[in-house]
PADOPA-269598 format. One record per residue: x, y, z of N, C-alpha, C, O in turn. Coordinates in steps of 0.001 Angstrom, whole numbers, padded with zeros to 6 digits, always signed. Atoms other than C-alpha are relative to their C-alpha. Last residue first. Layout:
BEGIN
XYZXYZXYZXYZ;...
***
This chain:
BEGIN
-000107-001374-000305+059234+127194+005757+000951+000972-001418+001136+002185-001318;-001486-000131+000905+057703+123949+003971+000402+001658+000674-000327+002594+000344;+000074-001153+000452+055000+122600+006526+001326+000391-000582+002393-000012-000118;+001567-000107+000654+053706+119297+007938+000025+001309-000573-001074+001823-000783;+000282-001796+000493+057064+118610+009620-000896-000215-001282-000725-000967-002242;+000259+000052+001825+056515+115200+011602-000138+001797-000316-000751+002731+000201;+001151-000283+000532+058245+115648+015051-000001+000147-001644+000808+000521-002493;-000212-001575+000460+061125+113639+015806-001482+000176-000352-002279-000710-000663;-000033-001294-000596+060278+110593+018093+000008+001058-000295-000432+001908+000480;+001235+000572-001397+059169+106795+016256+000134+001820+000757-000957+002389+000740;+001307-000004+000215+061532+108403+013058-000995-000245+000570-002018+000219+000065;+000349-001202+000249+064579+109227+015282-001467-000002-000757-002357+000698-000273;+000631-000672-000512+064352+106125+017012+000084+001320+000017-000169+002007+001007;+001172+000078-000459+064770+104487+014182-000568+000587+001179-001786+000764+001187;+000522-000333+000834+067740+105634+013205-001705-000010+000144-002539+000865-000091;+000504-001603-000324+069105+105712+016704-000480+000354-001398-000597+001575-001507;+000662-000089-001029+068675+101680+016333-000480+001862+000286-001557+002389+000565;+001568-000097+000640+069857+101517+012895-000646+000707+001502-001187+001813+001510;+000313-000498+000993+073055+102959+014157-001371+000168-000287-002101+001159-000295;+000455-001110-000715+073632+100795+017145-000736+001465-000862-001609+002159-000341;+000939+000562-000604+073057+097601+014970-000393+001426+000779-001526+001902+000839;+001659+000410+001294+075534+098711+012583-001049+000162+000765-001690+001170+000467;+001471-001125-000749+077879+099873+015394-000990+000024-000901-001972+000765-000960;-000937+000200-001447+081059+096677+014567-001330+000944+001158-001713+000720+002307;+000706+001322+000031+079702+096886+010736-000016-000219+002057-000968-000803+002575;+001005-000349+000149+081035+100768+010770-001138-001095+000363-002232-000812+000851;+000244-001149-001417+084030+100296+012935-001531+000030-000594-002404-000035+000271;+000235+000883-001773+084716+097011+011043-000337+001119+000751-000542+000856+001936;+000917+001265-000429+084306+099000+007803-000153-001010+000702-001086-001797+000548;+001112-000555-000126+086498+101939+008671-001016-001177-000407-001629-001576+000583;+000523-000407-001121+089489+099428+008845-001213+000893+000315-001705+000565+001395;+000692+000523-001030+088845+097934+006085+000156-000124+001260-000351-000971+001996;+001820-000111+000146+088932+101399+004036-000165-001200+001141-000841-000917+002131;-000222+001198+000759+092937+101746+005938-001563+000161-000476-002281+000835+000262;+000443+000839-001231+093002+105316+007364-000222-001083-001165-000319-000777-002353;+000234+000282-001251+095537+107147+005797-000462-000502+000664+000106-000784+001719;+000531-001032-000205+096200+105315+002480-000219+000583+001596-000213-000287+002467;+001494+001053+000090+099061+103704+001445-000785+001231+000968-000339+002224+001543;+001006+000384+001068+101857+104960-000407-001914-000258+000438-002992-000389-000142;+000783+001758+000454+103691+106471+002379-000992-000003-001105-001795+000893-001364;+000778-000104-001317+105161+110315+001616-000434-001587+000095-000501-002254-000937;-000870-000014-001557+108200+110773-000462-001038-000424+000949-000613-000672+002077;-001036+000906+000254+106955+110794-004143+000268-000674+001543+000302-001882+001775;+001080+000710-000253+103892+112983-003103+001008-001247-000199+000637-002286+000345;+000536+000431+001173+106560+115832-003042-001008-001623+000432-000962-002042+001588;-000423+000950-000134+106370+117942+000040-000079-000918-001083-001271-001065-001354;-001064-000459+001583+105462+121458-001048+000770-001427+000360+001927-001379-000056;+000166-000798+001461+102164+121424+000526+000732-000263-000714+000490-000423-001910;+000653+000959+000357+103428+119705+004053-000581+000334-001787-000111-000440-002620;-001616+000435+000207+105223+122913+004940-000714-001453-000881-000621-001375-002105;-000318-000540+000952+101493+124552+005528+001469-000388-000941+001749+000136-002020;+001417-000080+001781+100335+121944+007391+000813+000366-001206+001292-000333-002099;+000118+001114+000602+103592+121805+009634-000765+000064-001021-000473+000113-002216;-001021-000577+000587+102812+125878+010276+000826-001733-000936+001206-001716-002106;+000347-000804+000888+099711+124924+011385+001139-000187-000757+001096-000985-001693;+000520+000656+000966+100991+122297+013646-000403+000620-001507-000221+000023-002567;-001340+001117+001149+103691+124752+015130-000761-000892-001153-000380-000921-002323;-001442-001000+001284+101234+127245+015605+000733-000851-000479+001008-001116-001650;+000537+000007+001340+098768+124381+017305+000664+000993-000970+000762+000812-002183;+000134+001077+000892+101118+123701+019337-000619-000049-000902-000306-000655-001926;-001540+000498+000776+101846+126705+020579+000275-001011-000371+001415-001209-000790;+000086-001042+000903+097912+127668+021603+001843-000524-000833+002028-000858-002004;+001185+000375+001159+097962+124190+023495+000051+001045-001155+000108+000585-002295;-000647+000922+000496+100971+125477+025427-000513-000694-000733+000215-001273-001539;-001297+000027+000428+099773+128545+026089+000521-001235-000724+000884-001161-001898;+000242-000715+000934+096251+127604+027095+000886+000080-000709+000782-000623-001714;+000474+001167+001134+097798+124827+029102-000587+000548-000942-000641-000161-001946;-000992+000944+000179+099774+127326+031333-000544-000624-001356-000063-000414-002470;-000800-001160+000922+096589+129781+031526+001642-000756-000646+002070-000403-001744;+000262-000254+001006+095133+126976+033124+000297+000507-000954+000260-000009-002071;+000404-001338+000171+097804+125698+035298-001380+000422-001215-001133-000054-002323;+001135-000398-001555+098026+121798+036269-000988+001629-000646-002191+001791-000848;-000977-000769-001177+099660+121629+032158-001308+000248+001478-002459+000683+001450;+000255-001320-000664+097787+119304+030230+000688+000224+001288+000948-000418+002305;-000141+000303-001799+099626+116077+028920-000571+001824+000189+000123+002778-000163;-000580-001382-001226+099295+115838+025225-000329-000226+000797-001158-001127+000921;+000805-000275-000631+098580+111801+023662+000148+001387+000907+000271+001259+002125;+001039+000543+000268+100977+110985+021830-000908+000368-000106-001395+000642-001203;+000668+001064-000837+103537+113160+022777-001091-000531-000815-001569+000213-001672;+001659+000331-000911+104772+115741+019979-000013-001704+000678+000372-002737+000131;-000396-001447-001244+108292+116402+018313-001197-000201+000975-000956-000129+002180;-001423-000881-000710+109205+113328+016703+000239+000969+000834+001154+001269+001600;-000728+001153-001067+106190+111019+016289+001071+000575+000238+001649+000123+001227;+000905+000239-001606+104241+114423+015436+000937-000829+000545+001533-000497+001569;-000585-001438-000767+106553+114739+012142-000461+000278+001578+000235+000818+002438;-001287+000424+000301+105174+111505+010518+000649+001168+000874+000979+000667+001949;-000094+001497-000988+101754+112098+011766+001166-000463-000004+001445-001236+000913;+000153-000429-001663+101984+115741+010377+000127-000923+000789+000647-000728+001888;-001477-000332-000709+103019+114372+007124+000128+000570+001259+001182+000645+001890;-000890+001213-000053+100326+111884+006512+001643+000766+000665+002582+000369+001354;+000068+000699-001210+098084+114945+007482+000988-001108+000125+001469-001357+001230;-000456-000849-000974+099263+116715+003999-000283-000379+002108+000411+000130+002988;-001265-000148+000537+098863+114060+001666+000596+000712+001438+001398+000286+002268;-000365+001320-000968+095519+113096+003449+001281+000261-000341+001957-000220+000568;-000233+000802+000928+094346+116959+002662+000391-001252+000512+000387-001282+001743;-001684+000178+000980+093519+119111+005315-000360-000789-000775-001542-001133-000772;-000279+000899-000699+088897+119823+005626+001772-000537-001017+002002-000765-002204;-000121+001310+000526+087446+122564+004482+001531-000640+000729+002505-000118+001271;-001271+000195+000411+085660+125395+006752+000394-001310-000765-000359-002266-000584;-000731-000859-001172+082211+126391+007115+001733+000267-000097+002316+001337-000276;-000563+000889-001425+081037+124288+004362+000587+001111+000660+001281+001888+000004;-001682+000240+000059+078636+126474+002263+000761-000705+000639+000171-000890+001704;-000507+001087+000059+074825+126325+002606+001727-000654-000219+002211-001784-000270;-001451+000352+000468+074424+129678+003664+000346-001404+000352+000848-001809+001400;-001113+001614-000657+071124+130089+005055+000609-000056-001015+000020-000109-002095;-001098-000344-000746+069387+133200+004618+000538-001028+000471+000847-001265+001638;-001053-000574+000534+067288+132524+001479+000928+000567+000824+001755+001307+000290;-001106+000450+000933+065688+130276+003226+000902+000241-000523+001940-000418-000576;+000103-000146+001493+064096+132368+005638+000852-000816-000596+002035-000750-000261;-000689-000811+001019+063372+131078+009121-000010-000004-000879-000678-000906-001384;+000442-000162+001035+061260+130319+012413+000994+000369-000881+001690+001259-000393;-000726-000837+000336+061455+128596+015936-000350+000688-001755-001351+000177-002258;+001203-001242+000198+058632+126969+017932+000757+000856-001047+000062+001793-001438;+000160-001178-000701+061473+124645+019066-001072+001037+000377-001331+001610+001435;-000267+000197-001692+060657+121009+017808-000025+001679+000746-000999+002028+001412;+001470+000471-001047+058886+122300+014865+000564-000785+000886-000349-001346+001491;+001464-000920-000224+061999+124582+014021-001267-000706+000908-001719-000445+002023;-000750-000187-000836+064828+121715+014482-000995+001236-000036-001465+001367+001094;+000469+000438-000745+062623+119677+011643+000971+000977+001613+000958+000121+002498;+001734+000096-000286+062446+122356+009185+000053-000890+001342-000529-000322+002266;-000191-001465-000382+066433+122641+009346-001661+000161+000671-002072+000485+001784;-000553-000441-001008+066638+119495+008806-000326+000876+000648-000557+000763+001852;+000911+000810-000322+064440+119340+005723+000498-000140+001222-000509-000140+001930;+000842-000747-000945+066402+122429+004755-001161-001242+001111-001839-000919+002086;+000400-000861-001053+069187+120219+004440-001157+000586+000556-001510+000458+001729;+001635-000179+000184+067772+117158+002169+000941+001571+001403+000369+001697+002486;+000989+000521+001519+071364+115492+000944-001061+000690+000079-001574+000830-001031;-000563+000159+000981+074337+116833+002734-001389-000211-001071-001622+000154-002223;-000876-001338+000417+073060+118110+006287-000369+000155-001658-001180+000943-002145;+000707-000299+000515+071263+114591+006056-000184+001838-000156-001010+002516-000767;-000148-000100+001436+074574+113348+006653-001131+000550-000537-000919+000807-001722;-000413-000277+000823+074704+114665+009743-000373-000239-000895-001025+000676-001399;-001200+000684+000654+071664+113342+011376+000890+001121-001002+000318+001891-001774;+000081-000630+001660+069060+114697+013582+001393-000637+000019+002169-000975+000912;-000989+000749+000651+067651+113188+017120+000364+000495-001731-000477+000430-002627;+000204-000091+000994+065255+115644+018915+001840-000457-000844+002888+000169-000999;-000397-000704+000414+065264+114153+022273-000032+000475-001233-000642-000471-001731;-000787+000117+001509+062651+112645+023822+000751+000735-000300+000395+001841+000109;+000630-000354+001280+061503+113860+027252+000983-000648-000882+002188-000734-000648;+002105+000565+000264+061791+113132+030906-000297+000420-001250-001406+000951-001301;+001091-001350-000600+065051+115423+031672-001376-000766-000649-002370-000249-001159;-000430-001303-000269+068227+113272+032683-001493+001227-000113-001876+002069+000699;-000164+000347-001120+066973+109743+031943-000110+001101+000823-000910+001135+001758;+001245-000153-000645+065794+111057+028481+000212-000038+001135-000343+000943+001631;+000571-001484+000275+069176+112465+027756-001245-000116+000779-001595+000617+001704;-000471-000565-001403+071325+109130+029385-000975+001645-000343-000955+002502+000540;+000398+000481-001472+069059+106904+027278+000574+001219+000495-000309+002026+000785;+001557-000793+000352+069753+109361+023807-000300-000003+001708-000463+000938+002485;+000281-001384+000031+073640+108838+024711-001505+000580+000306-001830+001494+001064;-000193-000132-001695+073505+105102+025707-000500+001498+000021-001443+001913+000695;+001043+000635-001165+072319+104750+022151-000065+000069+000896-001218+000024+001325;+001156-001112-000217+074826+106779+020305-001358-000658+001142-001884-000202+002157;+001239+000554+000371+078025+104208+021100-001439+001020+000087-001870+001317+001200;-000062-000167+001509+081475+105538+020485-001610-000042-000245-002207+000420-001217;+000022-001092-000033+082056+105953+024564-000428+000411-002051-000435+001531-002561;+001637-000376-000345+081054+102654+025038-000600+001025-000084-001800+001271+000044;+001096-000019+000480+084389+101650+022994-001613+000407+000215-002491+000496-000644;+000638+001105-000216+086821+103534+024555-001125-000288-000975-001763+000575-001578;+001488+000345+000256+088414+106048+022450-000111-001473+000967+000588-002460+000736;+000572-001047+000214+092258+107378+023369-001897-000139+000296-002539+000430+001179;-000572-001098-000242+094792+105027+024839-001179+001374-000454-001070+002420+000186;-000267-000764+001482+092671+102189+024387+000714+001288+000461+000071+001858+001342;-000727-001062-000273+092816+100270+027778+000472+000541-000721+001691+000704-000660;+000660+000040-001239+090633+096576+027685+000431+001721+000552-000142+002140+001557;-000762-000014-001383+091589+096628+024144-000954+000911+000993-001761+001828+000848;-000536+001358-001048+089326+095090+021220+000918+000293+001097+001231-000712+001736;+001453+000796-001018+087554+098031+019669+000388-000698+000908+000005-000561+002070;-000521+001117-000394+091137+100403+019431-001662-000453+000199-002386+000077+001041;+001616+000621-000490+089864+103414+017615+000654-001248+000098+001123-001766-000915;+001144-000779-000378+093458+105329+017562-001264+000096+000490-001748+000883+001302;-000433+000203-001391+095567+101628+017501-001170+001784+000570-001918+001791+001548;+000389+001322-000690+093662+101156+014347+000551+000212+001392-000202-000233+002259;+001163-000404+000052+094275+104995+013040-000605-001180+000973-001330-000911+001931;+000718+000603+001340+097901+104808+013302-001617-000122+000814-001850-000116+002023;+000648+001453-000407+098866+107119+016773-000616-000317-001685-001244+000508-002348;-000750+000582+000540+100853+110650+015592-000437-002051+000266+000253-002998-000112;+000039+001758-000170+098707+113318+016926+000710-000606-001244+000751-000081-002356;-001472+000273-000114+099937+117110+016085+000014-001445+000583+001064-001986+000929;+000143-000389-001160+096363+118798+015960+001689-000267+000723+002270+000389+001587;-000036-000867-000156+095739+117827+012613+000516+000880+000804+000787+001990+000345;-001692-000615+000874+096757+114700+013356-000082+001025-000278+001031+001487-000026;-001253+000117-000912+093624+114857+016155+001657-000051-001023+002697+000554-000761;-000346-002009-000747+091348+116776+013554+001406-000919+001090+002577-000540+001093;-001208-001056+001262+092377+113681+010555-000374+000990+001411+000547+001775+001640;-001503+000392+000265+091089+111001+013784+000824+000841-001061+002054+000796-001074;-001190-000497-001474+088094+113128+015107+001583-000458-000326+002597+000164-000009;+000177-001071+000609+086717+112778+010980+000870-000133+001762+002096-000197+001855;-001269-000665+001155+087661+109167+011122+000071+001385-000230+000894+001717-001083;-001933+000099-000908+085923+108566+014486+000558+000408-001332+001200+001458-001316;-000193-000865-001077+082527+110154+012961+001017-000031+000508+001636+000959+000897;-000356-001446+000557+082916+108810+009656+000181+000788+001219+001017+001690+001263;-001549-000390+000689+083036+105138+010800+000150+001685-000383+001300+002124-000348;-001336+000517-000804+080468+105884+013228+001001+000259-000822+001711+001262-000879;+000104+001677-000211+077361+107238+011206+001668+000165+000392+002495+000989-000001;-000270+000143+001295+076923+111008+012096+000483-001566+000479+000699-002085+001574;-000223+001260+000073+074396+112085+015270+000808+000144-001640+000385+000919-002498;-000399+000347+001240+073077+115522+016048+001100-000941+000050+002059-000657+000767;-001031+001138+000259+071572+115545+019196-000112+000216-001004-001248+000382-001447;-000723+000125+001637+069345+118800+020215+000667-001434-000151+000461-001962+000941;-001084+000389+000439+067362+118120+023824-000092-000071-001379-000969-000647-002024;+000182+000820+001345+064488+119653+025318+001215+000166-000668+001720+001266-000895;-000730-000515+001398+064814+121476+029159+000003-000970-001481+000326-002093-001093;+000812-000150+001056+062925+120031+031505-000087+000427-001438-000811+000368-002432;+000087+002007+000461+065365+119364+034032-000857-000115-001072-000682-001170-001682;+001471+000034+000978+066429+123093+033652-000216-001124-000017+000319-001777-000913;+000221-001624-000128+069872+124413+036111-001910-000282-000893-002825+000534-000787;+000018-000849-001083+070816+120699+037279-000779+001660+000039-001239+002242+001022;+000716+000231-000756+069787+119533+033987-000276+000283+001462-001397+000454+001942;+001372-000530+000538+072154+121613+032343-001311-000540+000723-002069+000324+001164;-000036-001402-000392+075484+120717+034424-001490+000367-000154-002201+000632+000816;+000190-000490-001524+074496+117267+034548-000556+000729+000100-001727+000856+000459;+001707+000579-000385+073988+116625+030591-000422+000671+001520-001386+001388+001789;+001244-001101+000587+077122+118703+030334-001615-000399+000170-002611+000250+000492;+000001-000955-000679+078922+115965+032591-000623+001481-000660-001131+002312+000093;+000884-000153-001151+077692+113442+030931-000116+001114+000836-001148+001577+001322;+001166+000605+000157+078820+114062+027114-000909+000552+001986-001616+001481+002377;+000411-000111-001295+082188+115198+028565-001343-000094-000037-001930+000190+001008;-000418+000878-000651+084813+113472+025699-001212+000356+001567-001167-000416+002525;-001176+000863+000141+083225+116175+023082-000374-001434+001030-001455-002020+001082;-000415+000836-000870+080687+118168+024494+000962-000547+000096+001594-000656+001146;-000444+001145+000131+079805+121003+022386+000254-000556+000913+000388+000206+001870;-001103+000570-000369+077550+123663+023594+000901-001290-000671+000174-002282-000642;-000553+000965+000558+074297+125377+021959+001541-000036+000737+002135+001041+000784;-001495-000267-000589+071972+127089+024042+000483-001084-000531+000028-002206-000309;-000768+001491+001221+068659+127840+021711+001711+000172+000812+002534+001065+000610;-001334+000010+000205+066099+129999+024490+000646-001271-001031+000187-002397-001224;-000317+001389+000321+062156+130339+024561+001605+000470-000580+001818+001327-001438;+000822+001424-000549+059994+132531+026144+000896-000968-000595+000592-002136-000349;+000527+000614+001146+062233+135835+025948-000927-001172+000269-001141-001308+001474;+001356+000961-000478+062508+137393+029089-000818+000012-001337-001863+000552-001702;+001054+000067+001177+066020+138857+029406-001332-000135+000246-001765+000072+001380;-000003-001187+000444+067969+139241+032643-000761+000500-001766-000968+001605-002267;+000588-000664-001394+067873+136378+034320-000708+001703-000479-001616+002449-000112;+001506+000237-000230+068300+134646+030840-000821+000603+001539-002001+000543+001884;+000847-000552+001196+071350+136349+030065-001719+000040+000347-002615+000883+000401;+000043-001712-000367+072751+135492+033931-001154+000932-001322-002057+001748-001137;+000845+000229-001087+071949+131781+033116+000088+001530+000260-000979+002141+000201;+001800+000218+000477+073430+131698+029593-000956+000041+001352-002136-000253+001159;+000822-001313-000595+076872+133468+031203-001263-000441-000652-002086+000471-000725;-000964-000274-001314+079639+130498+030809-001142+000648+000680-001418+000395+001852;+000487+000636-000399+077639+129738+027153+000308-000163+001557-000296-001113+002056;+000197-000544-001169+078654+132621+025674-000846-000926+001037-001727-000430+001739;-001492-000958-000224+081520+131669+023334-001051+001044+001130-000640+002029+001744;-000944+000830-000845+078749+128412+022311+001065+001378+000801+001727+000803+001666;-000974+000398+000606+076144+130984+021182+001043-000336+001120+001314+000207+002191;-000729-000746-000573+072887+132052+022838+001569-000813-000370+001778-001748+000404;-002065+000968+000092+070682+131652+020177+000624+001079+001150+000546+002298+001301;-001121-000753+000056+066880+133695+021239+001214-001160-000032+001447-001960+000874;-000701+001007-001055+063904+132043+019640+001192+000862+000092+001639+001480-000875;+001047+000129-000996+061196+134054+017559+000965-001672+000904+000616-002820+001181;+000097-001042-001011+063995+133760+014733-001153-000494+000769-001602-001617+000544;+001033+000555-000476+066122+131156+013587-000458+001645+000335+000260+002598+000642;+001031-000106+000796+069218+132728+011462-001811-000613+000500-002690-000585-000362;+000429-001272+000066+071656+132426+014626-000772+000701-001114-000878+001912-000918;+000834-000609-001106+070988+129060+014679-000196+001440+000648-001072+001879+001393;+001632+000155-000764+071636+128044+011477-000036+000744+000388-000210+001836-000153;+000719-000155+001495+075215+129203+009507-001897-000331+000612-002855+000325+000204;-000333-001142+000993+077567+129548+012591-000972+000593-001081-001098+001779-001388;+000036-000846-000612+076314+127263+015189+000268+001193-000526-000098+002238+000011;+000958-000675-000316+074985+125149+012664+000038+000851+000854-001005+001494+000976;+000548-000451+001055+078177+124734+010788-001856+000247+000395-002613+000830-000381;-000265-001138+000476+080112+124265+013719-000676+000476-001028-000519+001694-001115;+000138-001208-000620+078284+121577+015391+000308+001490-000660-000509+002411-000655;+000811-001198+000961+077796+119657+011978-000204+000845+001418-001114+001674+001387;+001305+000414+000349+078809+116399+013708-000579+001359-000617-001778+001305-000892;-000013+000424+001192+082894+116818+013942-001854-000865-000411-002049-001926-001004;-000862-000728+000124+082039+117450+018095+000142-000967-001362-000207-002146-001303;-001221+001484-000458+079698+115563+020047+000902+000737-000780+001465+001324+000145;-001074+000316+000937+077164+119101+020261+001329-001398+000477+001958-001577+001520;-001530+000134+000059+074717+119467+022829+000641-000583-001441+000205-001530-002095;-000712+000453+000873+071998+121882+021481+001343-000900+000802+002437-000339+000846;-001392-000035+000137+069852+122645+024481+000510-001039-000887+000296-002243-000746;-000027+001063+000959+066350+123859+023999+001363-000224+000207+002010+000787-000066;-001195-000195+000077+065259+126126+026960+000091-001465-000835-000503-002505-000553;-000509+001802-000051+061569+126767+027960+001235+000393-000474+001461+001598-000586;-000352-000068+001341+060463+130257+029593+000096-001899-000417-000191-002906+000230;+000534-001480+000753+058063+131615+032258+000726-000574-001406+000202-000315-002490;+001030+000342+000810+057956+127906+033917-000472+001400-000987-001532+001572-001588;+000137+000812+001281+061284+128625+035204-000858-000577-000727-000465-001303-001640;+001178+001634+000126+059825+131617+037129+000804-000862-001040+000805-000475-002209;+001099+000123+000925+062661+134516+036766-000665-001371+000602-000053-002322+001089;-000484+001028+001181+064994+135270+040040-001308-000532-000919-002341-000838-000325;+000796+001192-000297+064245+138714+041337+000230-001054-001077+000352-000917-002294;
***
């Protein structure tokens, strides 16, 4: 028999991807307790779990990336009521952190033609797609509630204070001393990306082309990233003599991206303090 959806509630983490998904799906949310995490690698089967459990209150974390809406859908289709995660990082850092994973990755586009503001047909980022504000709108629109808006950077300066506020939204609970503040993983070097972008324009597309097949594009995604790896690691012993002088992403180019969503910025700043709940307690 299928459960009452008024037996449980359901908090869904979407993740935009280079926002501290990985480091709370790894280092948080499976440290919460009196809430069950059902982790991104089982997120295919969170509806069968929950048929079959009968906890009162679920943490389903997903990234989104480029499909923002269409996860909104999916989830609201299955819980309209469901209460929304967002974690948010200020613009310029957010495209510059997707722009070192895409050279990472075997991209070869300069950073300005990467976040194009001014064309009508950016090969990668539109601009509306950069903007957090539409985001929150399209959450409430989707399930009638506020979302609980949190910020990277405040990862960096006040974590647990984070951490506290992603509890008194849930009901959830934890120990301090079990959080591993560590970075998850660290981040290539610019020495060493400069040479992947240089090496990309020769063997790699622009932009990869997925294969029709799935299992096809697994493959061929999985063998690119071997080769990239394996670039990385070659990149190391490259002398610093040889590589361009100048830096990877220009600074004033990240300050037109940042000045360019100023406005959008404050805006989800503020409406994180008018919506998150006040934490009135040190866990």
């Amino acid at each position: 028999m299928a459960r009452d959806p008024s037996e449980y509630q359901i908090f869904f983490h979407v993740g935009l991807g280079k926002a501290a998904s990985t480091y709370l799906q790894n280092r948080v949310f499976p440290r919460l307790e009196n809430i069950r995490y059902v982790p991104r690698d089982r997120y295919r089967g969170y509806q069968r779990l929950i048929e079959r459990t009968r906890d009162p209150r679920y943490l389903i974390s997903r990234e989104a990336a480029y499909r923002l809406t269409q996860r909104l859908d999916e989830f609201a289709a299955f819980k309209a009521d469901a209460r929304v995660i967002l974690v948010l990082r200020r613009h310029d850092r957010w495209i510059a952190s997707h722009y070192r994973r895409y050279l990472k990755n075997g991209g070869s586009m300069e950073f300005e033609r990467y976040a194009d503001l001014d064309s009508s047909a950016p090969p990668i980022w539109r601009e509306p797609q950069m903007r957090f504000l539409p985001m929150i709108e399209a959450i409430e629109s989707r399930f009638g509630s506020a979302p609980l808006v949190l910020f990277h950077e405040d990862l960096k300066t006040d974590p647990f204070s984070l951490i506290d506020q992603i509890c008194a939204f849930t009901g959830a609970r934890y120990q301090r001393e079990q959080i591993d503040l560590s970075v998850v993983h660290s981040s290539w070097s610019d020495d060493q990306l400069k040479v992947t972008r240089q090496v990309g324009k020769r063997i790699f597309s622009e932009i990869p082309e997925a294969a029709e097949h799935p299992g096809l594009h697994r493959l061929q995604r999985r063998l690119r990233l071997w080769t990239c790896y394996g670039i990385l690691g070659v990149a190391k012993l490259v002398p610093k003599a040889l590589l361009d002088s100048r830096p990877l992403i220009q600074a004033d180019s990240l300050e037109r991206i940042r000045n360019h969503f100023e406005e959008d910025w404050d805006a989800c700043r503020d409406y994180a303090r008018q919506h998150n709940p006040v934490v009135t307690t040190t866990k």
